[in-house]
Every structure is written in structure tokens, then in C-alpha cells.
C-alpha positions in Angstrom: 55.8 -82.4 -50.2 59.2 -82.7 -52.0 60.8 -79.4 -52.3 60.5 -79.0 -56.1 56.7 -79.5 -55.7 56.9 -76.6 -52.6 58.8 -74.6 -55.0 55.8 -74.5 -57.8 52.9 -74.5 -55.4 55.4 -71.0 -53.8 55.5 -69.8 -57.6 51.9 -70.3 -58.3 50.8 -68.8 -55.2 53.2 -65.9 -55.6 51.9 -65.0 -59.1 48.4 -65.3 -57.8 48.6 -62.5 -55.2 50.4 -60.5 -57.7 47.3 -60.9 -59.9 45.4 -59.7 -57.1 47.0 -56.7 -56.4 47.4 -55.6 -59.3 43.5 -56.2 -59.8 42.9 -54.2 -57.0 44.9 -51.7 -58.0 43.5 -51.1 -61.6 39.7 -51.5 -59.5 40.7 -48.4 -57.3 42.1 -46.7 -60.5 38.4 -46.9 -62.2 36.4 -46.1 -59.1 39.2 -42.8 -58.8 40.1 -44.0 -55.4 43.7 -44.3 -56.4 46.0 -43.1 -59.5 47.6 -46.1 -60.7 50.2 -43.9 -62.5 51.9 -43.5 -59.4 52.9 -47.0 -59.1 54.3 -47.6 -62.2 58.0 -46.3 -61.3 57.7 -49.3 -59.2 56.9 -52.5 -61.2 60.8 -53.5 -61.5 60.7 -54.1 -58.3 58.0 -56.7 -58.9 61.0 -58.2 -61.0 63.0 -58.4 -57.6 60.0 -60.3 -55.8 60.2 -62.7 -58.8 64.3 -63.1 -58.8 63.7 -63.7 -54.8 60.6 -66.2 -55.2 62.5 -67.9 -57.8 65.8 -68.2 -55.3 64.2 -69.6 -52.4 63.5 -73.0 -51.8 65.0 -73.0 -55.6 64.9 -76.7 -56.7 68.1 -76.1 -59.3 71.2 -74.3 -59.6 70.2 -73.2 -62.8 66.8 -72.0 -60.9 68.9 -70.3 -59.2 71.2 -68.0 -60.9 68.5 -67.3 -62.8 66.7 -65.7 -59.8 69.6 -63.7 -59.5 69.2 -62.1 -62.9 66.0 -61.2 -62.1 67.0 -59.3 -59.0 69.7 -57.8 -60.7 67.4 -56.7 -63.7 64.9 -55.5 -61.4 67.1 -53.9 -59.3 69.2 -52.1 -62.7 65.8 -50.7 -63.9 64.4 -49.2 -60.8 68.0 -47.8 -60.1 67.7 -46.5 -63.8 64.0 -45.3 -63.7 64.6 -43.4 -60.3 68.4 -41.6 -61.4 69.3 -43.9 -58.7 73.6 -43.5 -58.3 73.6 -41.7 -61.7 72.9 -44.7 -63.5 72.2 -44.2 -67.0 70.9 -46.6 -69.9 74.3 -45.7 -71.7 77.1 -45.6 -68.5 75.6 -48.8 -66.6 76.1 -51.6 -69.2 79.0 -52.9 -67.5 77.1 -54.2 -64.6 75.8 -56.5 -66.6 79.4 -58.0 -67.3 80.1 -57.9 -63.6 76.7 -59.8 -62.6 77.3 -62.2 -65.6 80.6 -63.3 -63.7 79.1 -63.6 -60.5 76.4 -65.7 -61.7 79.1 -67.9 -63.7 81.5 -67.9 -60.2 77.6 -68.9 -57.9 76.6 -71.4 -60.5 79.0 -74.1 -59.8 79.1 -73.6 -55.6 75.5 -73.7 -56.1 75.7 -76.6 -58.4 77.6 -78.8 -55.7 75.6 -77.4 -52.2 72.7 -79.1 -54.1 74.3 -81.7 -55.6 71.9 -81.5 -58.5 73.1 -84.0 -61.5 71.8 -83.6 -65.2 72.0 -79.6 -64.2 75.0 -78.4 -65.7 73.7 -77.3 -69.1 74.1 -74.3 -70.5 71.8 -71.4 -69.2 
């Protein structure tokens, strides 16, 4: 199996158990076993299992700097959600400049590790 086609069947499968869980999860919430209120401070994070997915095995540059946005995103909003370092919507904007360069400085060592041609379009 080529490693784009492992990189799909990863994603699918990923997605899947996500599905799952949070299946099971909404099940326990109607039978009152379990609040599912109490997990939603946590769902960026299932932006950070995306980002991660998404950089592993990742069968572009442009795959995966994107997976690195996720992470970062992820990462930004449970930091904001939990008051995490004083983070605010309003003070912690400039993160998003400092990520931006380190995805435009990754892209190109990226770009040649994998020596992926026809990738170097715009994001």
C-alpha cells in the first residue's frame, strides 16, 4: 500500500472511531450515565488529534503544514477556553502571525524532504 493510500485508509479510520466515541458518549448522556457537558471544554483538542492524524504519514507538504494549523488552532482554543497562560481572544492574535511564519519557514524544508513536485501552490 503506497503511502498516500495509508494516509486515507489512517484518516478514514481516525474519523470513524471519533464517530464512535462521540456516539457513545451522547448514548451515556441519554441513559444519564454520563454528562456530556463535561466534555465539551475538551473538543479542541479533538482539533489536535486531527492536526496530528493529518501530519503523520502526511503524503504532501501542503498536507502537512496544514496539520500544523490544526494543532495550533486546537491547541489556541483549549489554551483560550481553559484561561490557559492568560490567553485571551483579544491579547493572543499575534500567535497567529508567529505560527503563520513557522508554517511559511516548514513548508519549503518539508517540500524538499519529500521531494513532492506539482506541490508548491499556494495554501
Amino acid at each position: 500500500m503506497n503511502s498516500e493510500a495509508s494516509y486515507h485508509l489512517r484518516r478514514q479510520v481516525l474519523w470513524g472511531l471519533l464517530l464512535i466515541g462521540l456516539g457513545v458518549a451522547f448514548l451515556l448522556d441519554q441513559l444519564d450515565i454520563y454528562e456530556v457537558d463535561r466534555l465539551w471544554h475538551y473538543a479542541p483538542l479533538l482539533l489536535v488529534v486531527a492536526g496530528i492524524n493529518q501530519t503523520i504519514g502526511y503524503p504532501s507538504a501542503r498536507e502537512f503544514v496544514g496539520g500544523l494549523w490544526t494543532v495550533f488552532i486546537g491547541l489556541w482554543l483549549f489554551a483560550l477556553f481553559e484561561g490557559l497562560f492568560g490567553l485571551t481572544w483579544s491579547n493572543s492574535w499575534p500567535l497567529f502571525i508567529i505560527v503563520g511564519g513557522i508554517g511559511m519557514a516548514v513548508r519549503p524544508i518539508a517540500e524538499r524532504r519529500f521531494n513532492r513536485k506539482g506541490d508548491s501552490h499556494g495554501q
